[in-house]
N, C-alpha and C positions, 0 to 999 in steps of 0.2 A: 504494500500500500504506500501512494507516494505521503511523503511529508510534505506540509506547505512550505516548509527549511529548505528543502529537496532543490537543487539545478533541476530546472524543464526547457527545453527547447521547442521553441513551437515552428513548424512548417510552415511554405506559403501559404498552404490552401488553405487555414484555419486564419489568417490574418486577412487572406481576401474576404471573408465571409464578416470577417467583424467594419468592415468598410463598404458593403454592399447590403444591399435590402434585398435580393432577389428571393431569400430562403431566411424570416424572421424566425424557427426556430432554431438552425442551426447557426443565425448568427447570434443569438442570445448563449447558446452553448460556448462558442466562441472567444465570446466577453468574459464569460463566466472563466473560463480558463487563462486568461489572459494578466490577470492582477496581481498575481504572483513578483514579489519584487524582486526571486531570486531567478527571472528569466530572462532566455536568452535567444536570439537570433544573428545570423550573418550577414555578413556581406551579401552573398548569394540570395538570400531569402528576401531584403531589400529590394534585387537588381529584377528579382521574379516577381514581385510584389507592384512592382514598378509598370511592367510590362505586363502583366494581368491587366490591371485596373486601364490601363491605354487601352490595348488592342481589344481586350475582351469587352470590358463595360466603358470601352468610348471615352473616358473619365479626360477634363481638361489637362495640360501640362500643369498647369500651376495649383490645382487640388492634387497631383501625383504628386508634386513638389512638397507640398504641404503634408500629407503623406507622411511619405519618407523621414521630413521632418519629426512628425509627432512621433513616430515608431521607433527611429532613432534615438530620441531623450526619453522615450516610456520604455525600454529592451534593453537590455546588455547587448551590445554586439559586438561580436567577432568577427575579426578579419582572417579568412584562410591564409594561410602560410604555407609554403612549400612540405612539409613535415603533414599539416592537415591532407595537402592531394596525395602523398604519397600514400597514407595512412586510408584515403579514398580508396583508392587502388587497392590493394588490400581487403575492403569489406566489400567490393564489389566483384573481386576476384571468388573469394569465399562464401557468399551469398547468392552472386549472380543480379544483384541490384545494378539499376544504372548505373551510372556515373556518379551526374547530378543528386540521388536518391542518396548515394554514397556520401557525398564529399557533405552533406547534409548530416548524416550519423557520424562523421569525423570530426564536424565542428563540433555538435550537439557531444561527444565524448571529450573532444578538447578543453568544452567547459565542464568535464564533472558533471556535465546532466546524467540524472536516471533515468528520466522522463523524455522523450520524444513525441508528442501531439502531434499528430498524421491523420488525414483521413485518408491517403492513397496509399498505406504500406499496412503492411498485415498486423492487424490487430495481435495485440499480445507476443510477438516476438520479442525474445530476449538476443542484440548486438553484441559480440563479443562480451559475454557473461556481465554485462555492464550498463546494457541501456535497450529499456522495455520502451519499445514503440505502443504509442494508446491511441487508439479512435474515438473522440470526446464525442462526435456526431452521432455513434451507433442509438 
């Protein structure tokens, strides 16, 4: 069971949902998960977050701007580092995950998370004996 003490890293897709209305139950789950002040996101989850909200929901530059902003001083975030993609490599070699999917459970281990909040990766898998992927949405 996580502790609210706990590192979490939360995924794009759960951050899209707290920025968009299209699905008000699962962006209220979203929220709910997010207040945690020992959490964490990337660079990468930024850079995806970014380019959701454009291409997908149309969203102005300067509310993606704004965005990125607010996500940035509400998150920890991490900057991959060469040692993070190698370390990608690796869990995606031994899993068979993406890349991208990967270099996401690098970071999210980089910081000490236990916790990983995903809704596109398998429920309840344990990462290198270290880091339980959750689906807040089920």
């Amino acid at each position: 069971m996580k502790q609210m003490s706990d590192n979490c890293f939360i995924d794009t897709n759960i951050l899209v949902y707290c920025y968009t209305n299209d699905e008000p139950v699962k962006q209220q789950k979203a929220l709910d998960i997010v207040h945690n002040p020992n959490t964490f996101i990337s660079t990468q989850v930024l850079t995806e977050l970014s380019n959701t909200l454009k291409k997908k929901f149309k969203l102005d530059w300067k509310i993606v701007e704004n965005v990125v902003s607010e996500v940035s001083t509400d998150f920890n975030v991490y900057v991959n580092k060469p040692a993070t993609i190698e370390r990608a490599c690796q869990i995606a070699h031994k899993y068979q995950f993406s890349f991208y999917d990967s270099l996401i459970m690098a970071a999210a281990m980089s910081c000490n998370c236990k916790t990983l909040y995903s809704e596109d990766l398998q429920n309840g898998q344990v990462i290198q004996n270290s880091l339980t992927i959750i689906n807040p949405l089920k």
